[in-house]
N, C-alpha and C positions, 0 to 999 in steps of 0.2 A: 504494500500500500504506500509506505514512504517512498519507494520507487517511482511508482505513477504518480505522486504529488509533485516529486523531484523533478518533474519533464517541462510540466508547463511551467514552473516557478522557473527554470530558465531557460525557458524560451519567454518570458517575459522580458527577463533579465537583458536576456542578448537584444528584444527589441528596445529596451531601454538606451542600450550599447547601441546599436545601429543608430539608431538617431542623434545621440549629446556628440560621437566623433565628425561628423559632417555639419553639427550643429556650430561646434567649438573651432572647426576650422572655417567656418564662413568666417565668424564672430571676430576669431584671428586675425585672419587676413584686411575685415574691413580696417579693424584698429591698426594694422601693418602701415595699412594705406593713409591712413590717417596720419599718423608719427610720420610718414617721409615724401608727403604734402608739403607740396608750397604753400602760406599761410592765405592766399589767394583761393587756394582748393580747401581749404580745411572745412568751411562748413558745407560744401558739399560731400564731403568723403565722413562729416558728423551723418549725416542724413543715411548716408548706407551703411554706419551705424545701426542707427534707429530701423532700419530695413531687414536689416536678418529678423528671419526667423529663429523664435529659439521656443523649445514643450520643456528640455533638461532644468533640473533648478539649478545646478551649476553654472552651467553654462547662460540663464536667465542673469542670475544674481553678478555674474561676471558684463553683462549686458546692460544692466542698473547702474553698477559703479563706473563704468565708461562713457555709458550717455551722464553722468552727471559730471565727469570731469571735458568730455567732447563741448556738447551742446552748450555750454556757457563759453569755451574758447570760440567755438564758431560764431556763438552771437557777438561777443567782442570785438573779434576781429569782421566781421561784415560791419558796427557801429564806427569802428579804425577807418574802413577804406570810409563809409560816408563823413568823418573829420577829418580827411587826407584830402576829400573830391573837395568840400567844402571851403576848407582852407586854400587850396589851388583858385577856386569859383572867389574867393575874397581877391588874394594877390593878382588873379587877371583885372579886377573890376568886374568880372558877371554876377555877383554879389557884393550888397550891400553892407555895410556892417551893422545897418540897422535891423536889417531884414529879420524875419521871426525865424528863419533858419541858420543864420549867422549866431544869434544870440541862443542857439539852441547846442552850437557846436561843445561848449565849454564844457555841458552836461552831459553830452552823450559822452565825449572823454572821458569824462567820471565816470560814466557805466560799462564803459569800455575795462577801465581798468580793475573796477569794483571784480566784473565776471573775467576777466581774464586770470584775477587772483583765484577766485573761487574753482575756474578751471583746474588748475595748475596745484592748488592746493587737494585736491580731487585725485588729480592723475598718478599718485603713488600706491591706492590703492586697485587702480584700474590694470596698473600694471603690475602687480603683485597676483593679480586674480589671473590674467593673460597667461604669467609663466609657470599659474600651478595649472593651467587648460595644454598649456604647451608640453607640461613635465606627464601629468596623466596621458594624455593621448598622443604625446608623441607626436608633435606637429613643428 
């Protein structure tokens, strides 16, 4: 009897396995792509982040702690290039210094840098999660 219970408990097992190893190397890979991004690409390669699929808790939980250290770099930096265009749009003259988007740039520098901390402060657990996905499955 313990025999035949033995069968399906793993074959569950193994479809457990089948799944978190393809799971954990999307997951991988996206954050690969992510770290050796130009900071131009970063919030798009945050997105295919948020993109994989994941059912493992592992491999979720490792998915969590990376969209939270990703997804605030990315917003930072897309809030960068719009007080980079901005600042460019002053020193030509195509903006005003009155203008409500000029007097807006100061602040979004603030939030820029507020979430790029928050990123950054993030990212040692994202990568601590990455290379215990990398050391199990061998990726």
């Amino acid at each position: 009897m313990r025999r035949l219970l033995a069968v399906p408990v793993s074959c569950v097992l193994a479809l457990a396995c089948s799944t978190a190893k393809p799971e954990a190397a999307s997951l991988v890979a996206a954050i690969d792509r992510f770290h050796k991004a130009e900071n131009a690409d970063k919030p798009d390669r945050a997105q295919g982040i948020a993109r994989v699929a994941c059912t493992d808790a592992e491999v979720c939980e490792t998915k969590r702690l990376c969209e939270a250290a990703t997804k605030p770099t990315a917003d930072a930096l897309v809030l960068k290039a719009e007080v980079e265009r901005g600042l460019a749009d002053l020193e030509q003259g195509r903006l005003a210094k009155t203008d409500p988007a000029a007097v807006a740039l100061p602040g979004k520098l603030d939030e820029a840098t507020r979430l790029l901390s928050e990123g950054h402060a993030a990212m040692p657990a994202c990568d601590q999660r990455v290379l215990a996905l990398r050391a199990r499955y061998d990726l």
